[in-house]
N, C-alpha and C positions, 0 to 999 in steps of 0.2 A: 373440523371433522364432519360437519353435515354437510358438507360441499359431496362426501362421496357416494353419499345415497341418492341423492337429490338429479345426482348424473346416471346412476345407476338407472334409475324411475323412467327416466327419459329416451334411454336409449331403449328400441326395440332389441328383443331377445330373440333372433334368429329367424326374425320376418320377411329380409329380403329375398329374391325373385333373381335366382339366379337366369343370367341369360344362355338358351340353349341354344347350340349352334345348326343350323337348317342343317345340314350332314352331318353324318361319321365323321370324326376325326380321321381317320384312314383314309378316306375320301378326298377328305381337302388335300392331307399329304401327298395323295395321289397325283391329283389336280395340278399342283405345284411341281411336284418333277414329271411333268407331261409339259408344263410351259416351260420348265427349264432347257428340258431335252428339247422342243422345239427352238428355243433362243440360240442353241448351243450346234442344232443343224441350218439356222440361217447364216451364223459366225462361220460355220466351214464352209459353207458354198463358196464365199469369200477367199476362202485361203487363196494364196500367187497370185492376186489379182491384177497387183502392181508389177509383176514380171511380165503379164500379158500384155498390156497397155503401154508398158514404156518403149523407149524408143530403141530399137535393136542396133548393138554395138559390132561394129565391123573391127575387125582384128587380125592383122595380115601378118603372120608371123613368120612368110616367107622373106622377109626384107634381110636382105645380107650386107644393105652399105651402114658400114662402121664410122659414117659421119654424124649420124642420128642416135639416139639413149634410145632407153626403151619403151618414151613418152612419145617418140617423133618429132623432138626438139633436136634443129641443129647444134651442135657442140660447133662455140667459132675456134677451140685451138685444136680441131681434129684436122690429121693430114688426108689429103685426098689419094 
């Protein structure tokens, strides 16, 4: 039972030095959804990017001969 005093003695009684923070708290939150909102407008400029750059698909959906699918693959048991 002397072990509890003994730790008691030792320990300081409310001497630490809390660390304050160079700003407001409001500040820094601030600070934070300002770099979010920026991250969040360099991700959209982005948007369709990959529609723009790909390579544009030609599609002729005038074709009336009934030897061809809808692939452009000839069918070999189709009659001419």
């Amino acid at each position: 039972m002397s072990f509890m005093p003994t730790v008691a003695t030792l320990a300081p009684a409310g001497t630490e030095k809390l660390r304050e923070l160079p700003i407001p708290p409001w500040a820094s939150g601030a600070i934070v959804f300002a770099t979010f909102l920026s991250f969040l407008g360099v991700l959209w400029s982005f948007r369709n990017t990959a529609a723009r750059y790909d390579a544009p698909v030609s599609v002729d959906h005038g074709d009336s001969d009934d030897s061809r699918d809808s692939h452009g693959r000839t069918d070999p048991g189709a009659h001419l």
